[in-house]
Every structure is written in structure tokens, then in C-alpha cells.
N, C-alpha and C positions, 0 to 999 in steps of 0.2 A: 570394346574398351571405351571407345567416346560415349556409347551409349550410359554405361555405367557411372562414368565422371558426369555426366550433365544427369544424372537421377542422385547421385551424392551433393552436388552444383543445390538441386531440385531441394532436398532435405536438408542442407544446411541453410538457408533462406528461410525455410519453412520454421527450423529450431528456432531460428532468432528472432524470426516475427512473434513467436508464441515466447517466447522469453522476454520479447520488450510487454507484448500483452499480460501476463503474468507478472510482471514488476508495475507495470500501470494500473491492475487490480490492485497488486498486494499496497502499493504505495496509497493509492486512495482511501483502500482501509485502514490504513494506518494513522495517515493523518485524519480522516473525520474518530477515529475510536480512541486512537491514543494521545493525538494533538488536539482533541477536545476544547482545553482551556485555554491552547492559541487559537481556537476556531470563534470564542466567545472573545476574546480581545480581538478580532478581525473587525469581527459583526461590528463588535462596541467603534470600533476606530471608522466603521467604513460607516457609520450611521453620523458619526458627525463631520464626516468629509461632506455627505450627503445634504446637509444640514447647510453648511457652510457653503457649499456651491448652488442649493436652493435661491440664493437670491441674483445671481448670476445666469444662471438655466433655470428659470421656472421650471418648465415642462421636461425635461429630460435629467435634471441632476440625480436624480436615486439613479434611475436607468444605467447612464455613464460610471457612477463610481462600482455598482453591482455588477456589473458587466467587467470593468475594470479587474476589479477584484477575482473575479472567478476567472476571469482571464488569464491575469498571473499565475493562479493556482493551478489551473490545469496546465499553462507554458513550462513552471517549475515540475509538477507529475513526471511531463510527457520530459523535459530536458533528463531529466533526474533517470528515469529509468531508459533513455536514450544511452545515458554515458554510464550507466552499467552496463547494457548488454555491450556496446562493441569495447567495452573492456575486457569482458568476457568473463563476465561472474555469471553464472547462470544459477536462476534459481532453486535445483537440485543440490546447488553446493552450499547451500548458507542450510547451518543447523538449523535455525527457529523458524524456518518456512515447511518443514516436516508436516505442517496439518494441513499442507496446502494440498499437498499431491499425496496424500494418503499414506505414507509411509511412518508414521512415527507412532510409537507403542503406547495406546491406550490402558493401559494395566493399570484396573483402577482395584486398591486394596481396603478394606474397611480400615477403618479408623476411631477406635472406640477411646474412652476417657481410660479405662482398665488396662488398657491394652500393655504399657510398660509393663505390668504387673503378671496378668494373663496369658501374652502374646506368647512368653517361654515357655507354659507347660502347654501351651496349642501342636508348638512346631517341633514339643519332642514325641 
């Protein structure tokens, strides 16, 4: 009986680690592919922080704001998919994450310009 609770104990630790892991992928891909053009207002913002802190820190200004910056971004990632897992959204249950774990229906159909026209006397 104790054996079997501390190996259930064992697998749910296991689920949740691979569930924050899995939301820290999907999140990172998300933001560099979809948040793209907040990624180019980032750059643009953090190059003249850079800029501006240049005469203050010679030698280390890019360093500290780049550093900065992807700092936040990964703290934001790592918080962000922190407070979904022990929410307990796991990511089996969100629709749009289907291509992640293999389950969602590829069914790719041709698609011709005729096809309104055509498509009827094909499927009788």
C-alpha cells in the first residue's frame, strides 16, 4: 500500500516537472515566433537604454542592459508557466497545443480553384 502511494507520490512530481517543462518550451516558442514584433520593439528599446547608459558604464553598459533584458524574459517564461502548472492546466488540456504531443488530425485535402464546381460530381 505505501509502496504504491510513494510510486503515484513518484509520478505525479514527475507529471508536473514535465508539464512546467513543456509550457517553458511552448511559451518560448511562442514568444520568439509569435511575439516577433514585440521582440523587435525590445531590441529597438534595449539598444537605446544601452546607448544611454554607455556614458555612465563605459565598459559594461550593452552587457548589463542585455543581460537585463533576457533576464526578465526568461524570469517572465519560467513565472508564467510556474503559475499554470500548479494551477493545474496541463498541457494535454489546451486545444491548440495538439501538435505538440502528437495528437491532432493532419488531414490535409487538396484544394483546387475548380473545386466548388468539380468537387460535387468527385464525391457522388
Amino acid at each position: 500500500m505505501q509502496l504504491t502511494q510513494k510510486q503515484g507520490l513518484g509520478q505525479n512530481q514527475l507529471a508536473i516537472i514535465k508539464s512546467f517543462g513543456i509550457w517553458c518550451f511552448t511559451l518560448t516558442v511562442c514568444f520568439l515566433v509569435v511575439g516577433f514584433p514585440l521582440v523587435a520593439v525590445i531590441t529597438a528599446i534595449t539598444s537605446v537604454f544601452a546607448i544611454a547608459l554607455q556614458s555612465l558604464l563605459p565598459v559594461s553598459a550593452v552587457l548589463l542592459v542585455a543581460s537585463s533584458v533576457i533576464g526578465i524574459n526568461i524570469g517572465a517564461i519560467f513565472l508564467i508557466a510556474a503559475g499554470l502548472t500548479l494551477k493545474g492546466i496541463h498541457p494535454q488540456e489546451v486545444s491548440w497545443l495538439r501538435w505538440l504531443h502528437g495528437k491532432g488530425s493532419l488531414k490535409q485535402t487538396a484544394q483546387f480553384a475548380a473545386c466548388p464546381i468539380t468537387c460535387g460530381l468527385v464525391k457522388q
